[in-house]
N, C-alpha and C positions, 0 to 999 in steps of 0.2 A: 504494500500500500504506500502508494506517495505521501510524504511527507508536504502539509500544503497549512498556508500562513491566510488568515482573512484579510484581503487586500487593504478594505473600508480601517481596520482599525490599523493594522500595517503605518496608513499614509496619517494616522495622525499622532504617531511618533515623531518625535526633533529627530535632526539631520543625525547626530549626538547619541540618541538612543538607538536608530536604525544599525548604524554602523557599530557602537557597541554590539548590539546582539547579534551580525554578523560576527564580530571576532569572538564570540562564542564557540561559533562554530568553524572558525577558524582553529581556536585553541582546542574543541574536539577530535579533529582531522586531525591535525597534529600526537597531539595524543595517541590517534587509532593507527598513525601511517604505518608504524614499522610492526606492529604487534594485529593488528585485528581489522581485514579486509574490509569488511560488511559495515562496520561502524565508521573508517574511516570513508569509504564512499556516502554512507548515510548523512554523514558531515559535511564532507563535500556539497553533494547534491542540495543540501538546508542550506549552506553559505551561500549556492551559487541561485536557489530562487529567493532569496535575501535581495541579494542585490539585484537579480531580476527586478523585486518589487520597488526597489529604492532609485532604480533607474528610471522605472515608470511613475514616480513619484513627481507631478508638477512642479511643484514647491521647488524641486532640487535641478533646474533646466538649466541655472548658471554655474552650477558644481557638476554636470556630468562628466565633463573631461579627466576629472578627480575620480567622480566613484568609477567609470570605465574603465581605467587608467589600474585602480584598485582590485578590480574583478578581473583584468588582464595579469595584474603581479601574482592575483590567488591561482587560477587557473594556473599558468606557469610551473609556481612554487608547489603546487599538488602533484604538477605530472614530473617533477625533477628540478625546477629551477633549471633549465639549459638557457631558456632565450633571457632572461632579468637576474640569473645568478643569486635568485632569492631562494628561503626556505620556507617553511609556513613559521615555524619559530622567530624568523629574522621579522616576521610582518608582525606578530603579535602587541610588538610594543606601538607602531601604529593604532590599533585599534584598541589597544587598552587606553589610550588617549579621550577617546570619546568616551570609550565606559565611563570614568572617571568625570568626564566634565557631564553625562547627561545625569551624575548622582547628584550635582553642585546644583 
């Protein structure tokens, strides 16, 4: 069963809390990479209709380049970091940035 987000309530998170709860699932995949297939895809795939949703978020049409840009370094760092030389570990403190300022 697909893992699936209500978009209505999705889009009325700050920019802040969106992408924190992305690096949620950032910091899952990571977690799951090297030890347990199924959850890290599971992770994967929640990150990646995350930002799905967060792209399709009006509110954020002068930050796409950003979260695009974000979901290109995730994807990457998931299949090996070859083209951005990133890990999902390397990205996490990006996103713990937001956690942090959508508790403030």
């Amino acid at each position: 069963m697909a893992f699936q987000h209500d978009p209505e309530r999705w889009h009325t998170l700050s920019l802040a809390e969106q992408l924190g709860n992305i690096g949620s699932e950032v910091h899952r995949a990571r977690v799951a990479q090297a030890s347990n297939e199924s959850r890290f895809l599971g992770a994967r795939d929640r990150a990646l209709e995350l930002f799905d949703l967060t792209i399709a978020d009006p509110r954020w049409r002068g930050r796409l380049n950003e979260i695009a840009r974000a979901r290109e370094v995730f994807c990457d760092a998931a299949e090996g970091g070859t083209h951005f030389n990133a890990t999902l570990e390397d990205l996490e403190p990006y996103f713990d940035r937001f956690a942090l300022a959508a508790r403030k």
